[in-house]
Chimera marker file (.cmm) of the C-alpha trace (Angstrom):
<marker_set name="trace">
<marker id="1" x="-1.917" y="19.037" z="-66.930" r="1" g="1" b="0" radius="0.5"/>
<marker id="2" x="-0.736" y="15.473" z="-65.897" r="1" g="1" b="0" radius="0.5"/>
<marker id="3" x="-2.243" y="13.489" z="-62.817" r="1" g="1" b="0" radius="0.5"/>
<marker id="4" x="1.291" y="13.951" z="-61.474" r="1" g="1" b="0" radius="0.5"/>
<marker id="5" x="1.473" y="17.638" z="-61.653" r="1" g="1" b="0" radius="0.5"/>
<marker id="6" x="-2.487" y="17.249" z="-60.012" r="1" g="1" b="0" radius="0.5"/>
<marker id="7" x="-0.695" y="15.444" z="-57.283" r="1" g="1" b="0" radius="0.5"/>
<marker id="8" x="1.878" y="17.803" z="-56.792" r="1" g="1" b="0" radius="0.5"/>
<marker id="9" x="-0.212" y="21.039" z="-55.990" r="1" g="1" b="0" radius="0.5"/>
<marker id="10" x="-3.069" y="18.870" z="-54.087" r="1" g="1" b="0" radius="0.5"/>
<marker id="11" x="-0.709" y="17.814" z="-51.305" r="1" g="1" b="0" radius="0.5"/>
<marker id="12" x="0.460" y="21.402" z="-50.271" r="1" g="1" b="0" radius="0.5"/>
<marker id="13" x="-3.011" y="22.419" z="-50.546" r="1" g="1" b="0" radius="0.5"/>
<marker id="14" x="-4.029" y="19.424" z="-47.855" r="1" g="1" b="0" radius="0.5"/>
<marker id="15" x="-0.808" y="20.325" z="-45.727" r="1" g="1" b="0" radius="0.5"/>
<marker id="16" x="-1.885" y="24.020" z="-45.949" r="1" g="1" b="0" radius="0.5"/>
<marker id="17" x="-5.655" y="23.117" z="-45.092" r="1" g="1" b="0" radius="0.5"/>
<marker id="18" x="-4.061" y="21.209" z="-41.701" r="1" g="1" b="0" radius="0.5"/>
<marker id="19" x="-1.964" y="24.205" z="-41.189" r="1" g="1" b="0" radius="0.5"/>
<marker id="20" x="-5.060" y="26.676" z="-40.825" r="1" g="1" b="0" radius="0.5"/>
<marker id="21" x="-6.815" y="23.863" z="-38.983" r="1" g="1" b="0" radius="0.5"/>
<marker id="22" x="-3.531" y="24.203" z="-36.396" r="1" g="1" b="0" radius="0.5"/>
<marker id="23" x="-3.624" y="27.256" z="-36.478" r="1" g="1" b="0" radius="0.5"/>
<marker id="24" x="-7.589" y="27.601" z="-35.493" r="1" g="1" b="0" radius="0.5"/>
<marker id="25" x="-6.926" y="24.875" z="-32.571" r="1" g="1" b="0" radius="0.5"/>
<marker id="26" x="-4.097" y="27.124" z="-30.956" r="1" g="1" b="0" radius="0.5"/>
<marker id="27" x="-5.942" y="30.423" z="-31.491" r="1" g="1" b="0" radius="0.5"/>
<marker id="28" x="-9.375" y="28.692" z="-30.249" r="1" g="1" b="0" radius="0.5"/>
<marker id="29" x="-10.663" y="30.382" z="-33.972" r="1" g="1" b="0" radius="0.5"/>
<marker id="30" x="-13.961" y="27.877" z="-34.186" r="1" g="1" b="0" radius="0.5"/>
<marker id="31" x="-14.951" y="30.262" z="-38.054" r="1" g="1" b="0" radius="0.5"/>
<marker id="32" x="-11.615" y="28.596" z="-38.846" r="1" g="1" b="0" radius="0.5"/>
<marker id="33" x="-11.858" y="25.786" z="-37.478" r="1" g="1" b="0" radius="0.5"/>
<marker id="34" x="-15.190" y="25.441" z="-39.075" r="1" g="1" b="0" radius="0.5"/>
<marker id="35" x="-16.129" y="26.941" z="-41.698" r="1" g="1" b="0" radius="0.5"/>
<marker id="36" x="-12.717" y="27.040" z="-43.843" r="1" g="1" b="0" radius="0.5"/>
<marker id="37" x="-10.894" y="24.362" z="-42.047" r="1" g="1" b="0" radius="0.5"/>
<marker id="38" x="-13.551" y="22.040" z="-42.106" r="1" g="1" b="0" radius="0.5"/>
<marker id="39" x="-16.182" y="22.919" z="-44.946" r="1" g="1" b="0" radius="0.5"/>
<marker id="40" x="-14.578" y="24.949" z="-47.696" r="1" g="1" b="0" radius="0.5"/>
<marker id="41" x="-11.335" y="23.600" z="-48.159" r="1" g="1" b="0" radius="0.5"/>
<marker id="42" x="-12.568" y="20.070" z="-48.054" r="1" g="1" b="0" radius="0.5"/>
<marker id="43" x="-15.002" y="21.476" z="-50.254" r="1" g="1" b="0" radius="0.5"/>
<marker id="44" x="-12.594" y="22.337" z="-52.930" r="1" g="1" b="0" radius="0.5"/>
<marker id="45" x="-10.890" y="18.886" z="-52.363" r="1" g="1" b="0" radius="0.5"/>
<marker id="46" x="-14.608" y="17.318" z="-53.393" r="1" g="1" b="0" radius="0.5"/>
<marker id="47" x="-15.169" y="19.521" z="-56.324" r="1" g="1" b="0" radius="0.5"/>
<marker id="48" x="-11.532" y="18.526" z="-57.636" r="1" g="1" b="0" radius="0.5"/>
<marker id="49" x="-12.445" y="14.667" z="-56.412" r="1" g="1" b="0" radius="0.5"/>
<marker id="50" x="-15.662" y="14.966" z="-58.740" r="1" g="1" b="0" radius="0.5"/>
<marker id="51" x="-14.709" y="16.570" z="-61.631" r="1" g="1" b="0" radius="0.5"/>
<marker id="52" x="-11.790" y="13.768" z="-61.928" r="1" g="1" b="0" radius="0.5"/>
<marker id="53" x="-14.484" y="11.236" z="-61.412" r="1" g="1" b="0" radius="0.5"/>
<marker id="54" x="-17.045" y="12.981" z="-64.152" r="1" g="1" b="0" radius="0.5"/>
<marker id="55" x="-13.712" y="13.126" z="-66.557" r="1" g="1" b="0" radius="0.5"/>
<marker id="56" x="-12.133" y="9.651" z="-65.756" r="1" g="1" b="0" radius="0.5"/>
<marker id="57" x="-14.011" y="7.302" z="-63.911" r="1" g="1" b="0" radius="0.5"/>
<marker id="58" x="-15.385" y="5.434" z="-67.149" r="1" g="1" b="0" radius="0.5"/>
<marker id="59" x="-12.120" y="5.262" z="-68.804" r="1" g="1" b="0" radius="0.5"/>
<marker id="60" x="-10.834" y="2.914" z="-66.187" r="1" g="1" b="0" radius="0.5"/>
<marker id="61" x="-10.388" y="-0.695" z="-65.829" r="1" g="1" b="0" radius="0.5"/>
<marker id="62" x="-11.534" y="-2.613" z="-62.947" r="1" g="1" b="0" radius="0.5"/>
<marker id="63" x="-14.505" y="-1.663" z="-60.874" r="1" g="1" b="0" radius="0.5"/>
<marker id="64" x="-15.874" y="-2.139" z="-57.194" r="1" g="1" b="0" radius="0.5"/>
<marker id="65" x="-17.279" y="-5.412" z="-56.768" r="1" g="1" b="0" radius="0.5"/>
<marker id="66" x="-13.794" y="-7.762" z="-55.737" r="1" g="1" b="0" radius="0.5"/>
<marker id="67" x="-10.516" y="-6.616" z="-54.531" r="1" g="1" b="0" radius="0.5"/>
<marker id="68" x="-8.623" y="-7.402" z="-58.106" r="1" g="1" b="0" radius="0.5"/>
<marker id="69" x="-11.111" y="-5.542" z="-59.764" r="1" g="1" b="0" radius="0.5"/>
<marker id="70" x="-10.434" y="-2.298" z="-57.307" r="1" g="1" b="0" radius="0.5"/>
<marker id="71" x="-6.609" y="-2.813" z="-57.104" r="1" g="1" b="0" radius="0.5"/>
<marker id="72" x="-7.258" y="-2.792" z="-61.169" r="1" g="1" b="0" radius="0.5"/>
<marker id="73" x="-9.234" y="0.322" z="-60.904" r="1" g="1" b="0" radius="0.5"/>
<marker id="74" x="-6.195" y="2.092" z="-58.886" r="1" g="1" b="0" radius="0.5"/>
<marker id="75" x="-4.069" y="1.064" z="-61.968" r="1" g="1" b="0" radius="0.5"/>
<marker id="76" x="-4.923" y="4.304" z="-63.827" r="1" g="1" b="0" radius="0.5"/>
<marker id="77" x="-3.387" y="7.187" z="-62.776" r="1" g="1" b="0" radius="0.5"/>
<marker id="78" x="-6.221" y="9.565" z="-62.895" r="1" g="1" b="0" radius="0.5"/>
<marker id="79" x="-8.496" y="6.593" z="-60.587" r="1" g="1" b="0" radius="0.5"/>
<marker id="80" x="-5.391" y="6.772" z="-58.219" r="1" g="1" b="0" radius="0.5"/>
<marker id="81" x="-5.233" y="10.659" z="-58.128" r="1" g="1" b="0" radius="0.5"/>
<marker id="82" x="-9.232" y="10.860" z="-57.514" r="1" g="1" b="0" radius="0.5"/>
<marker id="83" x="-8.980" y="8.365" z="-54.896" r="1" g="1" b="0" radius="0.5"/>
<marker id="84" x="-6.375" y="10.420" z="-53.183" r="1" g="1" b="0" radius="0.5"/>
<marker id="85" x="-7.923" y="13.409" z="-53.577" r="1" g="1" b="0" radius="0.5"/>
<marker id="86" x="-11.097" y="11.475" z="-51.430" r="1" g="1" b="0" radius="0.5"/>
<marker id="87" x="-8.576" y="11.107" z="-48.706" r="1" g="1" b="0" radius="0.5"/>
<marker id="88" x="-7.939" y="14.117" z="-48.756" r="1" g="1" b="0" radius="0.5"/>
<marker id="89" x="-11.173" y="15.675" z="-48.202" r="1" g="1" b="0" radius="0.5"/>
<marker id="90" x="-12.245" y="13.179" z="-46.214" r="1" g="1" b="0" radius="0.5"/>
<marker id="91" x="-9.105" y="13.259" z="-43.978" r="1" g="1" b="0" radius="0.5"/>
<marker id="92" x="-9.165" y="16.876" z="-43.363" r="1" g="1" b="0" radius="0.5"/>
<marker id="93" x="-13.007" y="17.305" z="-42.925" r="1" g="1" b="0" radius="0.5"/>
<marker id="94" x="-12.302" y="14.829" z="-39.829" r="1" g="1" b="0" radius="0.5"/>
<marker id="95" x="-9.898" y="16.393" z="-38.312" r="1" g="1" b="0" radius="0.5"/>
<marker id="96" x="-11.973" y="19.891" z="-38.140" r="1" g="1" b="0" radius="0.5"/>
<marker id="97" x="-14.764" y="17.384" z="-36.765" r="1" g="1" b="0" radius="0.5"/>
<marker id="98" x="-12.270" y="15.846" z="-34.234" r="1" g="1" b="0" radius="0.5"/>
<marker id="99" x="-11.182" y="18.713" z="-33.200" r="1" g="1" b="0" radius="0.5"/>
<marker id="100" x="-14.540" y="20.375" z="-33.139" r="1" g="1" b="0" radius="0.5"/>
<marker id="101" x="-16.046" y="17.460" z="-30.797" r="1" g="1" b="0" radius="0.5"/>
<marker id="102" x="-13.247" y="17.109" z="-28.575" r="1" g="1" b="0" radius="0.5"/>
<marker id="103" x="-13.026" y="21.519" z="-28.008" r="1" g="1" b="0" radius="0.5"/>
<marker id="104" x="-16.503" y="21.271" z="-27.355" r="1" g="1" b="0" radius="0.5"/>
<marker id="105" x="-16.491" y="18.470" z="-24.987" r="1" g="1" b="0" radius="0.5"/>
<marker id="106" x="-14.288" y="21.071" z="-22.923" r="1" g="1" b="0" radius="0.5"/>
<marker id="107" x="-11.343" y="18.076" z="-22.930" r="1" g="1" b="0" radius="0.5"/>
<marker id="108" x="-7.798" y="20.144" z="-22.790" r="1" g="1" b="0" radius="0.5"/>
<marker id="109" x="-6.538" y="20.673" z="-26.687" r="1" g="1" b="0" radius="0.5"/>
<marker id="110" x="-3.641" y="19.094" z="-25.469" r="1" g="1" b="0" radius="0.5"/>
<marker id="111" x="-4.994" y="15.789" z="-27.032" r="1" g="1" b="0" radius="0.5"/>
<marker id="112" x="-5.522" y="17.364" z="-29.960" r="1" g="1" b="0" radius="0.5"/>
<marker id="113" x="-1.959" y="17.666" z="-30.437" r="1" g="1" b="0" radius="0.5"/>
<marker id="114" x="-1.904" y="13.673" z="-31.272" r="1" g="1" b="0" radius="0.5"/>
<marker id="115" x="-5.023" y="13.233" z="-32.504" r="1" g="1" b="0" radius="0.5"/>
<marker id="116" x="-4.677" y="15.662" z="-35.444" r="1" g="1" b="0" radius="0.5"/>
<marker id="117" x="-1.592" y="13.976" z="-36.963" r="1" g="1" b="0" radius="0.5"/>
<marker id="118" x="-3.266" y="10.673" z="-36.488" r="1" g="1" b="0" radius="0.5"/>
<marker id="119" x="-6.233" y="11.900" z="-38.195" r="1" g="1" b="0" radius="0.5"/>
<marker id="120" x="-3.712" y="13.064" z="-41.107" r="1" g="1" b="0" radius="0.5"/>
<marker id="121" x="-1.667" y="10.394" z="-41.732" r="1" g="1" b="0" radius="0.5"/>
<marker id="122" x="-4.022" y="7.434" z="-40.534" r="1" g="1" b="0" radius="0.5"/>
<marker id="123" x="-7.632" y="9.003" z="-41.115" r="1" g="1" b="0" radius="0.5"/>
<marker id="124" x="-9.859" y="6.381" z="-39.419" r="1" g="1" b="0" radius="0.5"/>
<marker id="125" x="-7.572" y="5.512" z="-36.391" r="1" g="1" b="0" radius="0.5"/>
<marker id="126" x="-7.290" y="8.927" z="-35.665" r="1" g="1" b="0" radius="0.5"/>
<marker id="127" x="-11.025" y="9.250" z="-35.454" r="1" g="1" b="0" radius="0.5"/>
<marker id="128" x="-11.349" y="6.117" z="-33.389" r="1" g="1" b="0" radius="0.5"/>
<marker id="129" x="-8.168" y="7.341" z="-30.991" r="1" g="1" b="0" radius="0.5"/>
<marker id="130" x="-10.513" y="10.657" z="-30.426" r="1" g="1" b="0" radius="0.5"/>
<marker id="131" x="-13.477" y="8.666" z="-29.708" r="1" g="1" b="0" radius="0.5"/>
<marker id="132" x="-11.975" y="6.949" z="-27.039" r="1" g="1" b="0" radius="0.5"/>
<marker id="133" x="-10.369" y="10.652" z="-26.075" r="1" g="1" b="0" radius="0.5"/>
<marker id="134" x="-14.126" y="11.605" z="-25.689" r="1" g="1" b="0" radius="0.5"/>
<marker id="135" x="-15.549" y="8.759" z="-23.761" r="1" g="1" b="0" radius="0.5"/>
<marker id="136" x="-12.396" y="8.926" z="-21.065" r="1" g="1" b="0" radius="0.5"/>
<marker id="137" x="-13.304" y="12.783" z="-20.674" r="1" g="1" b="0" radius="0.5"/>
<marker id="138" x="-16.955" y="12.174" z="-20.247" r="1" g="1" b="0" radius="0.5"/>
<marker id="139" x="-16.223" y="9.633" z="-17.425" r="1" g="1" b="0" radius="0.5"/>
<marker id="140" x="-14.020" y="11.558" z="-14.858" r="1" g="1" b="0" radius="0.5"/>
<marker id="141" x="-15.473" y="13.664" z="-13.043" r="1" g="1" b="0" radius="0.5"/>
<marker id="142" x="-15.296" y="17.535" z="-13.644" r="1" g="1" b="0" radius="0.5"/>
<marker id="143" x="-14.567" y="19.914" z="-10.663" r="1" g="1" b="0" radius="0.5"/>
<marker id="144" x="-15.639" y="23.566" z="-10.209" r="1" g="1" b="0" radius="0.5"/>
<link id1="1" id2="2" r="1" g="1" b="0" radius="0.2"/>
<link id1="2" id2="3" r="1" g="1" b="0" radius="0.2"/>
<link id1="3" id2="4" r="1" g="1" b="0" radius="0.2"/>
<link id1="4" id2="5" r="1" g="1" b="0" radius="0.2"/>
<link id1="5" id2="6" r="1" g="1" b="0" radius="0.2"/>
<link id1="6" id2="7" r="1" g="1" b="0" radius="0.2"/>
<link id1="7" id2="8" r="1" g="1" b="0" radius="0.2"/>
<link id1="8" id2="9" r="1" g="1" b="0" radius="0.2"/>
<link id1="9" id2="10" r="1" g="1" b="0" radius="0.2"/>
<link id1="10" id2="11" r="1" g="1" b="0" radius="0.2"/>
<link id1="11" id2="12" r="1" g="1" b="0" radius="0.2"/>
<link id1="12" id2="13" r="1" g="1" b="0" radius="0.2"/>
<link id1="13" id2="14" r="1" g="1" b="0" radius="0.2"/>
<link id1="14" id2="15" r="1" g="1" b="0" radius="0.2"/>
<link id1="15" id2="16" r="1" g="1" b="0" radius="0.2"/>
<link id1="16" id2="17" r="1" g="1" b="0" radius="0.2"/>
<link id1="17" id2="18" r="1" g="1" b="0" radius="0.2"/>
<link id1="18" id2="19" r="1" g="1" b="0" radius="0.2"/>
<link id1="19" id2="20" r="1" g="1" b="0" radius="0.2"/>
<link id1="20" id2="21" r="1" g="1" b="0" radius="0.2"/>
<link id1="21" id2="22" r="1" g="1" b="0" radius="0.2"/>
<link id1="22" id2="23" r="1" g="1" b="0" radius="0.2"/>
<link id1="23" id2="24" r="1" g="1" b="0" radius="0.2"/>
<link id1="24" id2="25" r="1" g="1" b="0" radius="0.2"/>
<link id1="25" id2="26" r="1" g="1" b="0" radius="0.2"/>
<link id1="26" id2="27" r="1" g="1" b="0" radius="0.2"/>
<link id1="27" id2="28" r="1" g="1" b="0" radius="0.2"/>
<link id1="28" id2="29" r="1" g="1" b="0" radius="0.2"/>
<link id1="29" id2="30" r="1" g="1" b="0" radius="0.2"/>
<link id1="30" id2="31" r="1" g="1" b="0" radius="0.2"/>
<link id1="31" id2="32" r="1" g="1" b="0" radius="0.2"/>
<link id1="32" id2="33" r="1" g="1" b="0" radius="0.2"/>
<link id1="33" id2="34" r="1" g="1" b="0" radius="0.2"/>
<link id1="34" id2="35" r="1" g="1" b="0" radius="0.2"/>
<link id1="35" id2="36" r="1" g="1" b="0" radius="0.2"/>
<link id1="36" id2="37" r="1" g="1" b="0" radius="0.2"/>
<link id1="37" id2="38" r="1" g="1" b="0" radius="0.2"/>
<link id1="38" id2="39" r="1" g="1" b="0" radius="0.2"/>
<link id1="39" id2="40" r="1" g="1" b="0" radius="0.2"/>
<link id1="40" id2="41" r="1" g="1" b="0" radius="0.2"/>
<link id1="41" id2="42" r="1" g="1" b="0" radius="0.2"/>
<link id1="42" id2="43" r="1" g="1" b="0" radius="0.2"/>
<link id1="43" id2="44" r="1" g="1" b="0" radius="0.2"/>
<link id1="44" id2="45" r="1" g="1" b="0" radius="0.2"/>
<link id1="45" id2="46" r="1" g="1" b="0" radius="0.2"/>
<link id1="46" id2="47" r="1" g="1" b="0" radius="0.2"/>
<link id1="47" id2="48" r="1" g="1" b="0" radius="0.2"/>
<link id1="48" id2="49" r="1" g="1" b="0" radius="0.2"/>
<link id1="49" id2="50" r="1" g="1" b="0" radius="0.2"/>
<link id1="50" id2="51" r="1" g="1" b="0" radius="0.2"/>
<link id1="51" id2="52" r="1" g="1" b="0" radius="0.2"/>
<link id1="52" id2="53" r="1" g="1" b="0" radius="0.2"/>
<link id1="53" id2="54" r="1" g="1" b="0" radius="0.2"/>
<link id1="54" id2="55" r="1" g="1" b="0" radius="0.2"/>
<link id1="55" id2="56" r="1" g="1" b="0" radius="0.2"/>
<link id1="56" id2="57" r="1" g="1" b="0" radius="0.2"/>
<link id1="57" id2="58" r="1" g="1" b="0" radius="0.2"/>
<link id1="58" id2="59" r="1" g="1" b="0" radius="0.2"/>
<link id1="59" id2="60" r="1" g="1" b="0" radius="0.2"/>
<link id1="60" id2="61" r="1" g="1" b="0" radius="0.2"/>
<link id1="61" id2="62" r="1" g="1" b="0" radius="0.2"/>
<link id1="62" id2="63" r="1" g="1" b="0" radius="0.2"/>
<link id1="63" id2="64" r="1" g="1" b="0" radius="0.2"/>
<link id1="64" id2="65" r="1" g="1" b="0" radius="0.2"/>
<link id1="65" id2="66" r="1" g="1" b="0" radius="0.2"/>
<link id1="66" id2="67" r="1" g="1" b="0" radius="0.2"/>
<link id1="67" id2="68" r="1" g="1" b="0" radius="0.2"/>
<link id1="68" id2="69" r="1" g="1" b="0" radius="0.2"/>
<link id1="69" id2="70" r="1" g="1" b="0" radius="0.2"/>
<link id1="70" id2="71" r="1" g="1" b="0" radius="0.2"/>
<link id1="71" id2="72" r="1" g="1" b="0" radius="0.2"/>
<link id1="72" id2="73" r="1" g="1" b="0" radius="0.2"/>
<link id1="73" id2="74" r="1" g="1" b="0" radius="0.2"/>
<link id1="74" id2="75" r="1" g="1" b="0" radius="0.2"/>
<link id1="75" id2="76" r="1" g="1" b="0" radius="0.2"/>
<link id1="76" id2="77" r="1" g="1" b="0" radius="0.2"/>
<link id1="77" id2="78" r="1" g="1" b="0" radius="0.2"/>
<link id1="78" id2="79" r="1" g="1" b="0" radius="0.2"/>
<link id1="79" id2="80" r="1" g="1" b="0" radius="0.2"/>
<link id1="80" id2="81" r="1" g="1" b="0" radius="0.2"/>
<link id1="81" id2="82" r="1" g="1" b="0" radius="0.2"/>
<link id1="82" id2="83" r="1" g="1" b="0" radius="0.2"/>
<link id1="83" id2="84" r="1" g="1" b="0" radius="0.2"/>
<link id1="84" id2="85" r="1" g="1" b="0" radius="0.2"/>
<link id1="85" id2="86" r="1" g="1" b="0" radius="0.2"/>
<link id1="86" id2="87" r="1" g="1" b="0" radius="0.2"/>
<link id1="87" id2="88" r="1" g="1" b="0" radius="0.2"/>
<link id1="88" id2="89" r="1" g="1" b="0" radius="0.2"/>
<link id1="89" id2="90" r="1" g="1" b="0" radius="0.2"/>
<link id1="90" id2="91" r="1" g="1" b="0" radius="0.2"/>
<link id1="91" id2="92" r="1" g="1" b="0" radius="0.2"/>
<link id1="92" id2="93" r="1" g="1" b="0" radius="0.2"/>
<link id1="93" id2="94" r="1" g="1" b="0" radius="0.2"/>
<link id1="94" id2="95" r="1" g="1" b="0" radius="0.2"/>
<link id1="95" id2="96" r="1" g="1" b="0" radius="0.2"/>
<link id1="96" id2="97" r="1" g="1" b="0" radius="0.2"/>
<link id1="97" id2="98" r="1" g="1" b="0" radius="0.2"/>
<link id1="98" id2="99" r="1" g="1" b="0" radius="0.2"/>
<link id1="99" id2="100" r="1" g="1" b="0" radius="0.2"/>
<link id1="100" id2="101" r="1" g="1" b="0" radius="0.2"/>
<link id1="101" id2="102" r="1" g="1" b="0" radius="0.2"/>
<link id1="102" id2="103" r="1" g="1" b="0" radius="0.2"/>
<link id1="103" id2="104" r="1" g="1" b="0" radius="0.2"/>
<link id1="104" id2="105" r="1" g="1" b="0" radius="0.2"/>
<link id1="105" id2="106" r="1" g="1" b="0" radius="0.2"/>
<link id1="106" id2="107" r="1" g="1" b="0" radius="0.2"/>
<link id1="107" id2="108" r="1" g="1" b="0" radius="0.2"/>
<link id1="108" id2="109" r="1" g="1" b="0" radius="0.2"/>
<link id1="109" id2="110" r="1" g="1" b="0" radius="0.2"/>
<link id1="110" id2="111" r="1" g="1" b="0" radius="0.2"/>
<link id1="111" id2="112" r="1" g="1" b="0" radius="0.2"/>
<link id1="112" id2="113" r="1" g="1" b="0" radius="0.2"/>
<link id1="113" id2="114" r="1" g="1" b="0" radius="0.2"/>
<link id1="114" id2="115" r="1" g="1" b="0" radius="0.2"/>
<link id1="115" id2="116" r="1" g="1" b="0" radius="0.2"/>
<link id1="116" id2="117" r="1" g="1" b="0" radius="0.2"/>
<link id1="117" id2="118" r="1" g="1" b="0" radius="0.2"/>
<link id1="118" id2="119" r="1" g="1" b="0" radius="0.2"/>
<link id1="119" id2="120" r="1" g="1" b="0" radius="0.2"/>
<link id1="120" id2="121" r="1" g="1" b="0" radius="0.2"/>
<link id1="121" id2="122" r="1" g="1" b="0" radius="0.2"/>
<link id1="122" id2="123" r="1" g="1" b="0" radius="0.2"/>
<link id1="123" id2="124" r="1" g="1" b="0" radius="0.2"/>
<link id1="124" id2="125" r="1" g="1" b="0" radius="0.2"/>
<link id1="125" id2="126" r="1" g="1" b="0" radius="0.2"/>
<link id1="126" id2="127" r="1" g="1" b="0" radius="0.2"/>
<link id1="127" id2="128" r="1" g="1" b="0" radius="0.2"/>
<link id1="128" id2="129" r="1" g="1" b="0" radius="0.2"/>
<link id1="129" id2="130" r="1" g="1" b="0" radius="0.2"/>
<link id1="130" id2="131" r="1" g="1" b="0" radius="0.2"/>
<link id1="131" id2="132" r="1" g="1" b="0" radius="0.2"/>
<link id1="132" id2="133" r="1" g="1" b="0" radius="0.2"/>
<link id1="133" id2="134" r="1" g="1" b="0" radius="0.2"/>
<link id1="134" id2="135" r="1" g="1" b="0" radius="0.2"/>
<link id1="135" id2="136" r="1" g="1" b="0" radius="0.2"/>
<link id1="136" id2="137" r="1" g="1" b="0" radius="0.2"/>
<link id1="137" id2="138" r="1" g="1" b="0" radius="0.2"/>
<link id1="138" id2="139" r="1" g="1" b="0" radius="0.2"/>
<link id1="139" id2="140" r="1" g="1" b="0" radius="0.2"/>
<link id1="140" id2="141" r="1" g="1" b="0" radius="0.2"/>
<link id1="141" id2="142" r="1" g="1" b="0" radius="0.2"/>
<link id1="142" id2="143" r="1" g="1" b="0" radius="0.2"/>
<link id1="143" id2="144" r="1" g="1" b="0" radius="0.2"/>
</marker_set>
């Protein structure tokens, strides 16, 4: 199998992981939400991530310690493919945390209906952007 073909069945897997997570935010499902959105799928992502590092990693140029040598490192295809793969464990374990926190927090899952594709596409901005969803929640008051 090529890093390409890798590629090409990792990113429906991600999309489908997002899906279930959707799907668990609409249906209030937390199990999904959870435990498959936000554990085992991710999961599977971070077995895939290490077993590319454990195969590749050494066969690589560049390394971590200045930005040429890590642009280097994303040279290879298999470096690039692992360090996609990250994002996408990472990316999706987020957005089950973001959307654990802010269903939780009792704010309406209406803002989850922005901060989930943020989380997706931008990973770290969408974690900030719910964040700031949490601390505007906290502060007004809540009626009976």
């Amino acid at each position: 199998m090529t890093a390409e073909q890798v590629f090409a069945i990792a990113n429906p897997a991600a999309l489908a992981g997002w899906l279930v997570l959707a799907f668990a935010v609409i249906h209030r499902n937390a199990h999904l939400r959870d435990a498959v959105a936000g554990r085992w799928w991710p999961l599977g992502f971070a077995a895939l991530y290490s077993l590319l590092i454990l195969l590749f990693f050494g066969r690589s140029p560049g390394g971590f310690d200045t930005l040429a040598n890590v642009q280097l490192l994303f040279t290879s295809p298999w470096a690039a493919l692992a360090g996609w793969i990250h994002y996408l464990a990472f990316d999706l374990f987020m957005g089950a945390l973001v959307a654990r926190r802010v269903m939780e927090a009792g704010a309406s899952r209406w803002w989850l209906a922005g901060l989930l594709p943020a989380t997706f596409l931008f990973g770290p901005m969408g974690f900030l952007a719910s964040e700031i969803v949490l601390l505007l929640t906290r502060s007004q008051p809540h009626t009976a």
